[in-house]
C-alpha positions as MATLAB code, in Angstrom:
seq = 'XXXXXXXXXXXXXXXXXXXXXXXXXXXXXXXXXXXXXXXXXXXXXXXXXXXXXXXXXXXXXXXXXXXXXXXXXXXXXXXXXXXXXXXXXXXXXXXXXXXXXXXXXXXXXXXXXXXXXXXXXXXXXXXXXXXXXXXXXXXXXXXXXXXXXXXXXXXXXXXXXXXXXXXXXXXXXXXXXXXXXXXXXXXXXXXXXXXXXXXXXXXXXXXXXXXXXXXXXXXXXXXXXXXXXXXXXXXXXXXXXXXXXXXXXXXXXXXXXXXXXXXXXXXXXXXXXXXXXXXXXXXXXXXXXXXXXXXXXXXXXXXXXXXXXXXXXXXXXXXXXXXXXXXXXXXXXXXXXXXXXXXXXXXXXXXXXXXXXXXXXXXXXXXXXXXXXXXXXXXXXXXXXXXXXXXXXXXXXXXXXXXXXXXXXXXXXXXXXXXXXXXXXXXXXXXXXXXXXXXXXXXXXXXXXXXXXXXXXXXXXXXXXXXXXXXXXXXXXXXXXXXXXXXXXXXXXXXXXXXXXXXXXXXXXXXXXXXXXXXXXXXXXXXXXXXXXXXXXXXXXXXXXXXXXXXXXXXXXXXXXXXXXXXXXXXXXXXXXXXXXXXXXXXXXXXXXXXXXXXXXXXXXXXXXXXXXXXXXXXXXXXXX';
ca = [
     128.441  111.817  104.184;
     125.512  109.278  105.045;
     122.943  110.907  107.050;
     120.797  108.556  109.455;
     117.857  109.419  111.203;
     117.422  107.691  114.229;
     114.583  107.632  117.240;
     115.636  106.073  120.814;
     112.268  105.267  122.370;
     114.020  102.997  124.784;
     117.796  103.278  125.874;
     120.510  100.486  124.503;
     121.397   98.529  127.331;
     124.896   96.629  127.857;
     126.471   95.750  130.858;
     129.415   92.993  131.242;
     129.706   90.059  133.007;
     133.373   88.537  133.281;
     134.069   87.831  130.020;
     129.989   87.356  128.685;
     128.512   90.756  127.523;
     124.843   91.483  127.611;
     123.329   93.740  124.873;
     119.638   94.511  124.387;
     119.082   96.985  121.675;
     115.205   97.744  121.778;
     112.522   99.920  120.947;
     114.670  102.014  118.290;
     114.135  103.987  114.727;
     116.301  104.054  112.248;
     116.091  105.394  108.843;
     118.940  106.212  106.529;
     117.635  108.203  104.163;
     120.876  108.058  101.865;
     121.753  105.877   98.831;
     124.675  104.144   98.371;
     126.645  101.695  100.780;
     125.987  101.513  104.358;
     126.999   99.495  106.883;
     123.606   99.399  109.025;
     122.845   98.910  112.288;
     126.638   97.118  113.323;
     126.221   95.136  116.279;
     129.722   95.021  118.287;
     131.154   91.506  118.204;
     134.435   91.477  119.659;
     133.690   89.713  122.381;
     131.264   87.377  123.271;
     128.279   88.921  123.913;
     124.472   87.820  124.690;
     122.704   90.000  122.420;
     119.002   90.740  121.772;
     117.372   93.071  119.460;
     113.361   93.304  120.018;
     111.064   95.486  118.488;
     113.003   97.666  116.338;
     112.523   99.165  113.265;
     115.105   99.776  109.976;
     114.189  101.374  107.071;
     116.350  101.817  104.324;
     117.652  103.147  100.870;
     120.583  102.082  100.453;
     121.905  100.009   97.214;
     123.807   97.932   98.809;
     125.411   96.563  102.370;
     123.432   96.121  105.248;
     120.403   96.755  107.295;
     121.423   94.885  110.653;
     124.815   93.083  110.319;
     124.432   91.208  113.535;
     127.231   88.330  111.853;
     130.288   88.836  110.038;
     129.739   88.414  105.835;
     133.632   87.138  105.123;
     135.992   84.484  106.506;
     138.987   87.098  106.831;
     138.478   87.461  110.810;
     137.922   84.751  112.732;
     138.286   86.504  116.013;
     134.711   87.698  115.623;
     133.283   84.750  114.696;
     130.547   82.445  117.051;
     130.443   85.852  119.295;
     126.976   86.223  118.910;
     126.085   82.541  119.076;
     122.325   82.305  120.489;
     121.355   86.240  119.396;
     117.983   86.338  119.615;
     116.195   88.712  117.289;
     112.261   89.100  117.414;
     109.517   91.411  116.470;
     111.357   93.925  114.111;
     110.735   95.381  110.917;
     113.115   95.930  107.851;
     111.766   97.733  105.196;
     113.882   98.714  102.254;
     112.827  101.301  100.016;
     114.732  101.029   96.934;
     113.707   99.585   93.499;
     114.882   95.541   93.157;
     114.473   94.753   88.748;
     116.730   91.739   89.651;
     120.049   90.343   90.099;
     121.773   93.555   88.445;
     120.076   95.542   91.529;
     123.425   95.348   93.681;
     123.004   93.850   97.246;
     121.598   94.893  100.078;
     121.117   92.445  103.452;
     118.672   92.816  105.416;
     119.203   90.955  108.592;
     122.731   89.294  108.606;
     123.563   86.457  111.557;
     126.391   84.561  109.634;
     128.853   83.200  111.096;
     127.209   82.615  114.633;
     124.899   79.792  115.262;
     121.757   78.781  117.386;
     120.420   82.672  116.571;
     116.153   83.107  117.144;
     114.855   85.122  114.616;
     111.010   85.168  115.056;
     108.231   87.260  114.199;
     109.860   89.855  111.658;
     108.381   91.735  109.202;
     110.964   91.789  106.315;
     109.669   93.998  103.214;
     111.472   94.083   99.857;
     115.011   93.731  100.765;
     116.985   92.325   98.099;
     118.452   89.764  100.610;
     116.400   89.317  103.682;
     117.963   86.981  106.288;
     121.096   85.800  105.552;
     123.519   83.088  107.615;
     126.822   81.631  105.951;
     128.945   80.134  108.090;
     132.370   78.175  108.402;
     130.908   74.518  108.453;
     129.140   75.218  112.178;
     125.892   73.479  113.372;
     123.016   74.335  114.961;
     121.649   72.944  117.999;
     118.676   74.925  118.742;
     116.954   78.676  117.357;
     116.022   78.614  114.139;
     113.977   80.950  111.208;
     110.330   80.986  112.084;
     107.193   82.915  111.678;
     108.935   85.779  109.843;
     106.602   87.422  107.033;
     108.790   88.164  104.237;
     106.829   90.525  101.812;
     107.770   92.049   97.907;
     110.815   89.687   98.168;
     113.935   91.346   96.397;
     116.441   88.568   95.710;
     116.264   85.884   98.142;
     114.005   85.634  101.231;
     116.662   83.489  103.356;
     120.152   82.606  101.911;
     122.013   79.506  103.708;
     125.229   78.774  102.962;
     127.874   76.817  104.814;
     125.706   76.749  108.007;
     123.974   73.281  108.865;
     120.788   71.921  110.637;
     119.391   75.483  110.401;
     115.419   75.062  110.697;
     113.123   77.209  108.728;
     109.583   76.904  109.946;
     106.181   78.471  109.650;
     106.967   82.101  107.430;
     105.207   82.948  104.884;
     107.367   84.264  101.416;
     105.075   87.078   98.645;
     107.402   87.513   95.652;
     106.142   89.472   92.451;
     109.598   88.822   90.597;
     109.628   87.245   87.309;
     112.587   84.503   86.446;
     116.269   85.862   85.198;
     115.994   86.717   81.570;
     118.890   89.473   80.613;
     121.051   91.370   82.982;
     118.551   93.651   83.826;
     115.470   91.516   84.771;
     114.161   88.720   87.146;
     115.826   86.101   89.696;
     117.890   82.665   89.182;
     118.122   82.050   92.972;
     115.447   80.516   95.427;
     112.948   82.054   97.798;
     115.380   79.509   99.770;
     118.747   79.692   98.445;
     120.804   76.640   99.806;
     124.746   76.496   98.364;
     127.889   75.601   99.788;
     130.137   78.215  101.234;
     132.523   78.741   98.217;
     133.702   82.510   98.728;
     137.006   82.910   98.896;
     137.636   79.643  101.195;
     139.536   76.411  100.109;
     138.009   73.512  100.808;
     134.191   74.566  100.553;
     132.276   74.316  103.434;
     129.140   72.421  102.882;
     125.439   73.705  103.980;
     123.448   70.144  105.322;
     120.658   69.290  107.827;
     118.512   72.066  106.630;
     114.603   71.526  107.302;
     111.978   73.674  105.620;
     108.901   72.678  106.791;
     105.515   74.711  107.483;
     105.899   77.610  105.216;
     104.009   79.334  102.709;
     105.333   80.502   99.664;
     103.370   82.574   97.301;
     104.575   83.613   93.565;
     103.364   85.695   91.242;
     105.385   84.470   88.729;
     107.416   80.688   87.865;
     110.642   81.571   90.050;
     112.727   78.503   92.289;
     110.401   78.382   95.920;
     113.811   76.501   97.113;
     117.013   76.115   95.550;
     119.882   73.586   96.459;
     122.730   74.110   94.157;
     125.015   71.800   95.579;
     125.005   68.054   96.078;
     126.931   68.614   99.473;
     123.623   70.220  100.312;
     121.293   67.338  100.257;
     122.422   65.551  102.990;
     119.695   65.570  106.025;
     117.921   67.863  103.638;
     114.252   67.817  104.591;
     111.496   70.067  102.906;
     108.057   69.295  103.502;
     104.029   70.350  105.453;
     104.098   73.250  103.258;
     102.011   75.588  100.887;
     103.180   76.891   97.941;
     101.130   78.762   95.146;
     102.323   80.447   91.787;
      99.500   82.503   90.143;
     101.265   81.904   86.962;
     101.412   78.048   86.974;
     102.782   75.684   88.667;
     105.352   76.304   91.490;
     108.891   75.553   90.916;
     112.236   74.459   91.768;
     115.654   74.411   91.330;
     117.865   71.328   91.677;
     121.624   71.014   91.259;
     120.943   73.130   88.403;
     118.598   72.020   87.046;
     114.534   73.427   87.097;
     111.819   71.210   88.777;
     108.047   71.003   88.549;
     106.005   70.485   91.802;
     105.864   67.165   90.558;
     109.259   66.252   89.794;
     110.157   67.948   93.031;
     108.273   65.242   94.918;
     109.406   62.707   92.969;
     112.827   63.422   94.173;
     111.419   63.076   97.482;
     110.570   66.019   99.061;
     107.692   68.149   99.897;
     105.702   64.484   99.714;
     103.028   66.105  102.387;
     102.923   69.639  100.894;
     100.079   71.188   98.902;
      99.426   73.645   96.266;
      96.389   75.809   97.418;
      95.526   79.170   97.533;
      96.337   80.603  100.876;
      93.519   83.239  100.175;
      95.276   86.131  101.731;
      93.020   88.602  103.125;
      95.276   91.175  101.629;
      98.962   91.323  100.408;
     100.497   93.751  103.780;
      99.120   91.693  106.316;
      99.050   88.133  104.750;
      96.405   86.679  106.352;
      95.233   83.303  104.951;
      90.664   83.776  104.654;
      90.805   80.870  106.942;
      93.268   78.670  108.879;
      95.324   76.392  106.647;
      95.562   73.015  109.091;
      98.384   71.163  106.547;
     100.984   71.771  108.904;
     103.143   69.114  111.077;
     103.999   69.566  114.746;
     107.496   70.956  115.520;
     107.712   71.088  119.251;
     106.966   73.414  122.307;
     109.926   75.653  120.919;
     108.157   76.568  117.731;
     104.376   76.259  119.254;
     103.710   80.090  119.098;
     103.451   81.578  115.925;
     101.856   85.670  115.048;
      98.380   86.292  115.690;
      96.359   87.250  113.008;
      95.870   90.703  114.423;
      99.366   91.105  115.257;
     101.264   94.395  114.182;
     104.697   96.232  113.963;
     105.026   98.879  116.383;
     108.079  100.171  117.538;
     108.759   99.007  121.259;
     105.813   97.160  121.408;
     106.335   93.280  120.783;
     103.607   91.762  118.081;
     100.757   89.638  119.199;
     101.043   85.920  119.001;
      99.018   83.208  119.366;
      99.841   78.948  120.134;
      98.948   76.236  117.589;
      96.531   74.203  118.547;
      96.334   69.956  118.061;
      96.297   70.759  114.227;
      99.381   72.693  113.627;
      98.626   75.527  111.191;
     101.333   76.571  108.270;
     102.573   80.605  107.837;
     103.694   82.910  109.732;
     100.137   84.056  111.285;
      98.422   81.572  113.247;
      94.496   81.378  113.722;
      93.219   81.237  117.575;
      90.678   78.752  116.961;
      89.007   79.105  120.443;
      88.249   82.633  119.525;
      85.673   83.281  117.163;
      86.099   87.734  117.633;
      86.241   89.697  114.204;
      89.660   91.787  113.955;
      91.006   94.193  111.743;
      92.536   93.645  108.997;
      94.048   96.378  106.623;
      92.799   99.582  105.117;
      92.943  101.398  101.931;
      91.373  104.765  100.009;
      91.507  103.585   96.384;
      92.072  106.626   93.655;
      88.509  105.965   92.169;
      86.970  106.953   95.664;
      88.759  109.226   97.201;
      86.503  110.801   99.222;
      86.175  106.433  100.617;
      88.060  105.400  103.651;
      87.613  101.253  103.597;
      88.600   99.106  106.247;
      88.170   95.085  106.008;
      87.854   92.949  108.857;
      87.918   89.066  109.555;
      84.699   88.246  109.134;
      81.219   89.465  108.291;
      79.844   92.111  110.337;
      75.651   92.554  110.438;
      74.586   95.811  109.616;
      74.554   97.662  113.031;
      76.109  101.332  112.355;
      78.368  103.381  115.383;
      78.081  106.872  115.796;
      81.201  108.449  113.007;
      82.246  109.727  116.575;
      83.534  106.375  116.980;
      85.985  106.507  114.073;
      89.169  108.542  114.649;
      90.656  109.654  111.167;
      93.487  111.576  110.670;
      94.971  112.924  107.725;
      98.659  114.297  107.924;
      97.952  114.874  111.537;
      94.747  116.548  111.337;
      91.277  115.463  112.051;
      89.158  114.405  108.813;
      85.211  114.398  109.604;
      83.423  111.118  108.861;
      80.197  111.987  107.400;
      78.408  108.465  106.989;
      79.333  104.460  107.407;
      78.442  101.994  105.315;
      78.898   97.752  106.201;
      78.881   95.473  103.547;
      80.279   92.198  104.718;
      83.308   92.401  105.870;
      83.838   95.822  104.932;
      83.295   98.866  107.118;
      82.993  102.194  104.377;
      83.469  105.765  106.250;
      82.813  108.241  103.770;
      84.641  111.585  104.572;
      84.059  115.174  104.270;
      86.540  115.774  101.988;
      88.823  113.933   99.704;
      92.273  111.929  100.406;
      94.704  113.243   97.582;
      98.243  111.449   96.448;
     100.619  111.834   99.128;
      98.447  112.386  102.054;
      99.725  110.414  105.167;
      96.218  108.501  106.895;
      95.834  106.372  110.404;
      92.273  105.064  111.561;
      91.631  104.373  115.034;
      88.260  102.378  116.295;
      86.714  103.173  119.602;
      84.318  100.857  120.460;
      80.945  102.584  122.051;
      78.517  101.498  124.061;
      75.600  101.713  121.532;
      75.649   99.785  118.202;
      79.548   98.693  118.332;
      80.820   96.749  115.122;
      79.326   93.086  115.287;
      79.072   90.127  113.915;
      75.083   88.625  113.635;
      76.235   86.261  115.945;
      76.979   89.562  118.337;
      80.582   89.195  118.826;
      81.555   92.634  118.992;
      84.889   94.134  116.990;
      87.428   95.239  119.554;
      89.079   99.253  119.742;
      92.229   99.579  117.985;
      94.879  102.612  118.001;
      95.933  104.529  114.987;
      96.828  102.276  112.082;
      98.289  103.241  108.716;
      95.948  103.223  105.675;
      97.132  102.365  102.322;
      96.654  105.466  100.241;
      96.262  104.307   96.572;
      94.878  107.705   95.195;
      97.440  108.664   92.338;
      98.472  112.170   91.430;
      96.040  114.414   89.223;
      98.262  116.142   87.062;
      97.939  120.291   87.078;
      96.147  121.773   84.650;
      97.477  125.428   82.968;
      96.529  127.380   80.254;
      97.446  130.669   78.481;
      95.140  133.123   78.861;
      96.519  136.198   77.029;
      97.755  136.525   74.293;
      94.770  135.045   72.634;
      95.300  132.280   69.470;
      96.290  134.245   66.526;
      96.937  137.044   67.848;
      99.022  139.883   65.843;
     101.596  142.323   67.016;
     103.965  144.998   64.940;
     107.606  144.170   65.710;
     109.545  145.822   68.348;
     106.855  144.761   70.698;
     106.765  143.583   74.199;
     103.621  141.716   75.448;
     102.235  140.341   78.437;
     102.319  136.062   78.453;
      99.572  135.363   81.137;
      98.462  131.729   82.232;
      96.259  130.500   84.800;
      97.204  126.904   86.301;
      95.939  125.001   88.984;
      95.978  121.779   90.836;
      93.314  119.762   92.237;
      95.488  117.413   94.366;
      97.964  120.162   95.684;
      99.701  123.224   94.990;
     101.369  124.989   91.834;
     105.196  125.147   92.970;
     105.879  126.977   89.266;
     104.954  127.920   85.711;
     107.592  128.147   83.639;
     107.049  130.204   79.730;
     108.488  129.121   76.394;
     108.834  130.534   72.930;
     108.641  126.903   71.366;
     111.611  124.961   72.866;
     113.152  127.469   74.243;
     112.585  128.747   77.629;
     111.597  132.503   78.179;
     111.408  132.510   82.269;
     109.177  131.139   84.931;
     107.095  132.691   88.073;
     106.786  130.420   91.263;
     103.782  132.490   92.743;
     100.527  133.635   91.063;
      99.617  135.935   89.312;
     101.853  133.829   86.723;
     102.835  136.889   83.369;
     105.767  137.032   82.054;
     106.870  140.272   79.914;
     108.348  139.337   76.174;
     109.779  141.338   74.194;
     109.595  140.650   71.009;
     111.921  142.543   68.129;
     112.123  140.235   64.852;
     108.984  139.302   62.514;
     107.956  135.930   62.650;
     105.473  133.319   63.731;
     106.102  132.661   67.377;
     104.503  129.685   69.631;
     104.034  129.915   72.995;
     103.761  127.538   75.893;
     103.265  127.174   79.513;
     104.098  124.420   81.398;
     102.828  123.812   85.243;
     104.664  121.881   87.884;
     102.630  120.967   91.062;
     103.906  120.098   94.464;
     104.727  116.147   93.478;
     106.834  117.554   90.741;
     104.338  116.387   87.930;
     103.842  118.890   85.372;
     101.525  119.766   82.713;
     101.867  121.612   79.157;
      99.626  124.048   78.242;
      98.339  123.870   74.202;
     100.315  126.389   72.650;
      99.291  129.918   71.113;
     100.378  131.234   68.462;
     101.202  134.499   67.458;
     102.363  136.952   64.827;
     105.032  139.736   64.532;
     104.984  141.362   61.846;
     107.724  143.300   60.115;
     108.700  147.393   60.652;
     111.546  149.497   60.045;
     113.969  150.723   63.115;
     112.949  153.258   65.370;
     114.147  156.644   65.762;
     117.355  155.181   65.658;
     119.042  158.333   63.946;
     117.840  160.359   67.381;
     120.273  158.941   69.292;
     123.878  158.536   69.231;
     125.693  155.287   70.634;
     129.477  154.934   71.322;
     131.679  153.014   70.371;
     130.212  150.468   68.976;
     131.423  147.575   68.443;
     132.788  148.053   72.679;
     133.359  145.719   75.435;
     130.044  146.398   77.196;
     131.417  150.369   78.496;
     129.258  153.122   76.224;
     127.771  156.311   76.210;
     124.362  157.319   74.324;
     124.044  161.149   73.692;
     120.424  162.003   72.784;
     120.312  164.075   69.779;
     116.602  164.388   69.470;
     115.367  165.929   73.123;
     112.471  163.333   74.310;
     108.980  164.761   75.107;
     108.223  162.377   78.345;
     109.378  164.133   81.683;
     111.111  159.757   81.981;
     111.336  157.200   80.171;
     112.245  153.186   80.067;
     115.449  152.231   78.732;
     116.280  148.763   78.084;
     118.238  145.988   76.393;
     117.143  143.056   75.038;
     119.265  140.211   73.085;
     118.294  138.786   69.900;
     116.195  136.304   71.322;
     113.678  139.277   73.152;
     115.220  138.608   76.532;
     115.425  141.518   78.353;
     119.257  141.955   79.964;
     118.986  145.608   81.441;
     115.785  147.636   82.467;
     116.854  150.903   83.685;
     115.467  155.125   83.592;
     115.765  157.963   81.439;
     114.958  161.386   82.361;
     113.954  163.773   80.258;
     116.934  166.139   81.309;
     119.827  163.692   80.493;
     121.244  164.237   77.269;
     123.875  161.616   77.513;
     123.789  158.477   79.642;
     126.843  155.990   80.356;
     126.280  151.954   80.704;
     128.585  149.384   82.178;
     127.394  145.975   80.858;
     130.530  144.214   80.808;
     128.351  141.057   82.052;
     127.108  140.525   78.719;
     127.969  137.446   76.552;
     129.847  138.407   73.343;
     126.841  139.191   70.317;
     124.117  141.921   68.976;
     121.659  143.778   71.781;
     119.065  146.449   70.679;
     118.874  149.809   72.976;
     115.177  150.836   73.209;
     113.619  153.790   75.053;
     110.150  153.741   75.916;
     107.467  155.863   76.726;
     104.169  155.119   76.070;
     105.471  152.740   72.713;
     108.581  152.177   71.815;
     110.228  155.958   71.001;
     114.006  154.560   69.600;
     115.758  151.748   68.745;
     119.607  150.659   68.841;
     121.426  148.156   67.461;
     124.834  147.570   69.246;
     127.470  144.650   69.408;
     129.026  143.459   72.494;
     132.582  142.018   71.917;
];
C-alpha cells in the first residue's frame, strides 16, 4: 500500500460556478516515500475547471507514473480532455529522488499538462525527474501561456517533451544535465533536453507537433547529448529555435535532426539558433544556477514573458519565489539580473568533507573585510544551535568556523541577521541583506567505524573443550555503533548491539581458528576488524564415563544419571553443537543425581553435554535424530 506524507499549510480551495469550476491547490507538502507506480498529485478533470497550483512542493521516489498529472497521458477519454485549458502552475518544486542511469530507468513525469492547452507554467524548480514537463496533445494549439523561467536541474530523461501540441513557447529556463549519450540498455539518453515528435501512440493518423519556439534558454551539458531534438519532419513547420546559450563541457553542443546528429554548426546551417551563442554561463553554483554575471544575448518576447526569477529567489512552500523584470536588454535563463540594483545576495552554502568543522556561504559579489559579531549568524544543526566560533571573508566567501564538526547525515540551515555594527558589505558599502534559515549542502561523507579485537590476543593457545571470551572495542567518529557482529572465519558466531561488545565461544575440536569482528555504525557502513588467530589444541573426553546419558541416539527427550557424585554445591550444564554454539545453558545441583531434558527444538546431528564448575568437569557426546 503506497504511503504519502503530506503537509496542508494552506487549505485546497474549490468552489463552482455554473458549469466553470475554480480550484487553487496551494501551499502543500507532499512526499511519497514509496517506490513503485504512483499516480501523484491527480488533479480532478471532469469538468471544466479553472485550476491553479502555486507554491507547492512534490517530492518523490517513485519509478515510474507521475508527480502532478494535471493532463491526461492517453487518447482513450476524450471527455477529460481541454478541461484544464489555461491551468496556471507557478512557483513549485518537483524533486525526484530516485537514481536515472538512462532510458532503461522506467518513467516517471514530473509535471504532466497534456492534453489541455494555453497552461502557464512559470518559475518551477524541477530536479532530476526522468521526464520533467510533459504536454502531448490531440493536434490542439496554443494561443497564449507557455514554458518559461523554469530551472530544470540533474535532468533525468527529457527536460520538456512536446508531442502533438503546437505553437507551445518555451522561453527563458535554464536545462543542467550530467547524462552521457545512449550507449547499451543500461546507460545514457537518445532524446533531447527538448524532445519534439509527433503524437504517434496508439492514434491513427499521427497528430503533428508545429509552431514550437525555443528561444532564450540556457542549456548546459556535461556531456555531448541532443540540447533539442525534432524527430519528425511534421515538426518543422513554424519551428523556431534561437537567442539562446548552450554549453557542453565535453565539446561542442549537439543536436538531433530527423535522426540524424548535428554539430552547433550544422545546426545553424539548417537555420536555426542563427543568434545563439556558445558561452559559459559561469554558474555561481550548480543548485541555484546563477550565471557570475547577466548574460544580455537574449531577444524581447513581450510584456507576458517580461518577468523572469530573481537571482535571490527561492523555493519555499506557500511562499511565491522572487522575481525580477528584464530590462531594455532582455537577459537569457531562468534567473534574471536587476540591473538597477547593485546589493550583494546570497547565494548557496556548503560544509565540504575536508573541513568539516567549515560552514561556507558564497555571495554575489565581493564583500570587504568588515567582520559581524558570530551572534549574527544563526546555525542550526538537526534543530539545534551550533556555536560559531570565528568568521573569515575572502571575496565572495563568508567562512564561519564552528565549535564542533558537521558529520555525514547531519541536516544544516543558516540564517543572517544583519546588525547594526559591521554588517556584511561590499567596499563600495552596500550592505548584504538578513535572510531566514536556508539549507546548506552537507558534502561531509561517512567515516567508516573502526573495531578491533581486543582479547583473545594474536596467537593465542587454548586446550580443547574450551570456552573463551571474544572481546572487541569499536567506535565511530561520525555516529554511533548500531552492532558488532563475531565470526569464526566465514561463519557467523553472534553479535551484541550495545557495548560492552564479548561474545562467549565455546570451542570443543582442535584446530586453528580465525576470528573476526565486524562493526556497523548508524549509516549502515561497516568495518572488519583484522582477524586473530588462535589455537585449540587436542585432549581426550572428559569424565565422560561419570555420567550416564539415555537413550542415545533419542529425539531430543533424555535423562543423565550422575554416576560419579560432583564436588561443587552447582554446577553449569550445557550443550553446544559441533560448531561451539551453545544451544542450552541450564543448572546442576549438587543433590540431583539424575536430570531430564526436553530439547526436541534441536536440528537432527551430534551435541556434546558438558558440566562445569570451575573447568570443564564432564563431557557427552549425544545424537539428536
Amino acid at each position: 500500500m503506497k504511503r504519502i506524507i503530506i503537509f496542508l499549510s494552506l487549505a485546497i480551495n474549490s468552489s463552482l460556478l455554473f458549469a466553470q469550476t475554480t480550484l487553487t491547490i496551494e501551499g502543500t507538502t507532499v512526499n511519497n516515500i514509496d517506490p513503485g507506480t504512483w499516480a501523484g498529485v491527480n488533479i480532478p478533470r471532469n469538468v471544466p475547471t479553472t485550476f491553479t497550483y502555486r507554491n507547492n512542493s512534490i517530492t518523490s521516489v517513485n519509478t515510474s507514473g507521475y508527480m502532478l498529472q494535471a493532463g491526461d497521458d492517453n487518447l482513450t477519454d476524450p471527455g477529460t480532455f481541454d478541461n484544464l485549458d489555461g491551468e496556471v502552475i507557478t512557483g513549485n518544486q518537483f524533486i525526484w529522488n530516485g537514481t536515472c542511469v538512462g532510458e532503461n530507468s522506467g518513467l516517471v513525469h514530473g509535471c504532466m499538462i497534456s492534453n489541455n492547452i494555453d497552461a502557464v507554467v512559470k518559475y518551477n524548480y524541477v530536479y532530476n525527474v526522468i521526464a520533467g514537463i510533459i504536454s502531448k496533445a490531440h493536434g490542439t494549439t496554443y494561443t497564449s501561456g507557455g514554458i518559461a523561467y523554469n530551472i530544470f536541474s540533474h535532468i533525468g530523461l527529457v527536460g520538456i517533451n512536446l508531442l502533438g501540441i503546437n505553437n507551445v513557447p518555451v522561453y527563458n529556463n535554464t536545462f543542467y544535465s550530467e547524462q552521457v549519450y545512449y550507449v547499451n540498455n543500461d546507460l545514457g539518453v537518445w532524446r533531447g533536453i527538448i524532445n519534439i515528435t509527433n503524437n504517434n501512440q496508439n492514434v491513427s493518423p499521427v497528430w503533428p507537433t508545429a509552431g514550437i519556439k525555443i528561444k532564450n534558454n540556457i542549456f548546459y551539458t556535461k556531456h555531448q547529448i541532443p540540447n533539442i531534438s525534432v524527430h519528425d519532419a511534421a515538426c518543422l513547420t513554424g519551428f523556431e529555435s534561437d537567442y539562446n546559450v548552450f554549453y557542453c563541457e565535453a565539446g561542442t553542443p549537439v543536436f538531433e535532426y530527423l535522426g540524424v546528429g548535428k554539430t552547433f554548426a550544422q545546426w545553424q546551417a539548417l537555420g536555426y539558433d542563427k543568434n545563439s551563442v556558445v558561452v559559459n554561463p559561469n554558474f555561481l553554483d550548480f543548485t541555484s544556477f546563477v550565471p557570475t554575471n547577466g548574460l544580455f544575448s537574449g531577444t524581447n518576447l513581450g510584456t507576458e514573458f517580461q518577468t523572469g526569477l530573481a537571482t535571490t529567489a527561492t523555493w519555499v512552500v506557500g511562499s511565491t519565489p522572487a522575481t525580477t523584470d528584464q530590462g531594455s536588454s532582455w537577459q537569457v535563463g531562468a534567473r534574471i539580473y536587476d540591473t538597477s540594483s547593485i546589493i550583494p545576495f546570497y547565494i548557496s552554502s556548503v560544509v565540504e568533507n575536508t573541513t568539516p568543522t567549515i560552514l561556507e556561504i558564497t555571495y554575489s559579489l565581493s564583500l570587504a573585510n568588515i567582520v559581524p559579531d558570530t551572534s549574527a549568524f544563526d546555525v542550526k544543526v538537526n534543530a539545534e544551535a551550533r556555536t560559531v566560533n570565528s568568521i573569515t571573508i575572502v571575496g565572495r566567501k563568508v567562512q564561519l568556523t564552528l565549535a564542533s564538526r558537521i558529520v555525514y547525515g547531519d541536516d544544516i540551515t543558516i540564517a543572517y541577521s544583519k546588525p547594526t555594527e559591521n554588517p556584511l558589505q561590499t567596499v563600495s558599502g552596500d550592505q548584504v541583506v538578513s535572510i531566514t534559515a536556508q539549507p546548506v549542502v552537507n558534502n561531509c561523507i561517512n567515516v567508516k567505524p573502526t573495531v578491533i579485537i581486543t582479547s583473545p590476543g594474536n596467537d593465542s593457545t587454548f586446550s580443547a573443550p574450551v570456552t573463551i571470551s571474544i572481546t572487541a572495542s569499536a567506535s565511530d567518529v561520525d555516529g554511533t555503533i548500531s552492532k558488532v557482529e563475531f565470526y569464526n572465519g566465514s561463519t557467523k558466531l553472534g553479535e551484541k548491539d550495545t557495548a560492552p561488545y564479548s561474545f562467549s565461544w565455546t570451542i570443543l575440536n582442535p584446530g586453528t581458528y580465525f576470528l573476526t569482528a565486524n562493526a556497523t555504525d548508524n549509516s549502515n557502513t561497516t568495518t572488519t576488524s583484522t582477524s586473530v588467530e588462535v589455537y585449540v589444541t587436542s585432549s581426550k573426553e572428559v569424565n565422560s564415563e561419570s555420567i550416564n546419558l539415555f537413550p542415545n541416539p533419542n529425539m531430543g527427550h533424555f535423562t543423565i544419571e550422575i554416576i560419579s557424585p560432583l564436588k561443587n554445591e552447582s554446577n553449569k550444564i550445557s550443550v553446544a553443537n559441533l560448531t561451539g554454539e551453545k544451544v542450552y545453558d541450564g543448572i546442576l545441583l549438587k543433590e540431583e543425581l539424575t536430570k531430564q531434558f526436553d530439547l526436541s527444538y534441536l536440528n537432527s546431528g551430534i551435541y556434546i553435554l558438558m558440566i562445569i564448575g570451575k573447568e570443564i568437569l564432564v563431557t557427552k557426546k549425544f545424537i539428536k535424530n
